[in-house]
N, C-alpha and C positions, 0 to 999 in steps of 0.2 A: 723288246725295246732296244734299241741300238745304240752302243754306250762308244762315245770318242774313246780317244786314248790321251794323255797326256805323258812324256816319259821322263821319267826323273834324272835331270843332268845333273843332281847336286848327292855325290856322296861321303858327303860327310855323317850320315844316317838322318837327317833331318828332314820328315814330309808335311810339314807343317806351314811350308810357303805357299801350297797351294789350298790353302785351307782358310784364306783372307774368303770369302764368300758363304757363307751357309749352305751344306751341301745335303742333301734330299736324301731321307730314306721312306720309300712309298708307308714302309711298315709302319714306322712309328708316325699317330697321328698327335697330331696337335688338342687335340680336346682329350680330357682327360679319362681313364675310364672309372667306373663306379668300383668301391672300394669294400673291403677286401676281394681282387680276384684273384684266381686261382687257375693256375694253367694245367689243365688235366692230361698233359702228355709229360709235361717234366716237374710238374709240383711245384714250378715257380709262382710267389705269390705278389703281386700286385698292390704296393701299399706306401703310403705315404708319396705316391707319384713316381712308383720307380718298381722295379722289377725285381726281385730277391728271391734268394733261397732260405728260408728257419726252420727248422724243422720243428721247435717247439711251437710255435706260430701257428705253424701248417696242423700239426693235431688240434690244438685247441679249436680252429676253424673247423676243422672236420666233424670235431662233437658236437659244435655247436650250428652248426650248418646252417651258418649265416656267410654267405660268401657267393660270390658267382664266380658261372665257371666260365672259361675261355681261354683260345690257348695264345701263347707269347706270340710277339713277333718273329723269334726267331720260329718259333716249329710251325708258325705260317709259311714263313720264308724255307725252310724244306720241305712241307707239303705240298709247296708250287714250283720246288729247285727251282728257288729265285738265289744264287748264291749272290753275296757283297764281295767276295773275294776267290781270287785264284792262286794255287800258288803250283808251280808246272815244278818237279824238280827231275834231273836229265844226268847222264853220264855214266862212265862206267863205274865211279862210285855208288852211286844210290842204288846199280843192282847189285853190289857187292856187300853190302850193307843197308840195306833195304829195312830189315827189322829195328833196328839200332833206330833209324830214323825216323820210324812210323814210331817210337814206343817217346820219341824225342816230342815229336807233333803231339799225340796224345796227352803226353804230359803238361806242354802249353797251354793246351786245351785244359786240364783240369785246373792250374792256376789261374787264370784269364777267366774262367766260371766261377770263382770262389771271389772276384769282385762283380761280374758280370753275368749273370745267369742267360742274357741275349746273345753272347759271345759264344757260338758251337761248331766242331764241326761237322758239315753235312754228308761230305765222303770222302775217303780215302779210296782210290782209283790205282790199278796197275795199268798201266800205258804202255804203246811199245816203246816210248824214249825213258820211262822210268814210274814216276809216281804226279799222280795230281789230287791235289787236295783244294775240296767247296770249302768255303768258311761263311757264315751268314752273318759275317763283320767284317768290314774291311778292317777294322783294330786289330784283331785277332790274324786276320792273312798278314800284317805288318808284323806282328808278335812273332809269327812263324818265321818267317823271312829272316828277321831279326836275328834269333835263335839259330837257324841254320848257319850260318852268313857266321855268327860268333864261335858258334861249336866246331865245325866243320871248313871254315872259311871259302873256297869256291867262289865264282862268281854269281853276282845278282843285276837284275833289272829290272825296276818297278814303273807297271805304267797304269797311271789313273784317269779314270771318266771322266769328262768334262759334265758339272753338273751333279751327279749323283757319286752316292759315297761308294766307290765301287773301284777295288785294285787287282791288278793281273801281277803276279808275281812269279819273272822266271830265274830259277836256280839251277847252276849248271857245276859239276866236280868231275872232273875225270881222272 
């Protein structure tokens, strides 16, 4: 599917003005699904209308195997690398520091799960201008961005889909 661009002129960190319109994620539908499910790739559980991780939850489910199974939106959204977000990062920094920054992302990533079990990343990429990273939430490629942009300072430019939730995120340090 062929996703516009929209690019962000306002940095003062705020993406949220173009967020006046309700914007689409194919994944998540509208109808709700039947309750307790259980996502059998990440054990995310399906309950009260929203997407979680419990681990005490998840046992008691399991012995009692009242539950169905199906997997999130997000590890749909990697089964089809359909990614919501991009984030390109470039320069002669990121190959000089390469690990430092992949263990940065990671970590993102484990905060951002710990509210959001949908929020993951899909891959972490060596390219030849540096590193690119899937994210199956545009929230999460912002989070990352974010993070780079505070830790490391460097340039950024965000540009979003007309229409669906969907961000390209390029970072540049030399």
């Amino acid at each position: 599917m062929p996703r516009g661009r929209m690019t962000d002129v306002d940095h003062t960190g705020r993406f949220d003005k173009y967020r006046e319109e309700k914007l689409h994620d194919p994944y998540i539908t509208e109808k709700a699904l039947k309750e307790p499910t259980i996502c059998p790739v990440c054990s995310a559980i399906y309950h009260k209308k929203r997407w979680q991780f419990d681990k005490k939850m998840l046992a008691e489910l399991k012995l009692s195997k009242k539950y169905t199974s199906q997997k999130c939106p997000a590890d749909r959204k990697i089964e089809d690398n359909y990614p919501m977000g991009i984030i390109n990062l470039s320069g002669s920094f990121v190959a000089e520091h390469r690990d430092e920054l992949v263990n940065l992302i990671k970590s993102e990533e484990r905060h951002a799960l710990e509210k959001n079990p949908l929020e993951k990343i899909m891959s972490i990429k060596t390219t030849k201008d540096g590193i690119q990273v899937e994210t199956t939430s545009e929230t999460l490629a912002l989070r990352i961005g974010r993070i780079l942009t505070r830790a490391y300072k460097g340039k950024h430019e965000y540009s979003f889909s007309y229409g669906d939730k969907y961000v390209t995120i390029e970072w540049r340090r030399d």
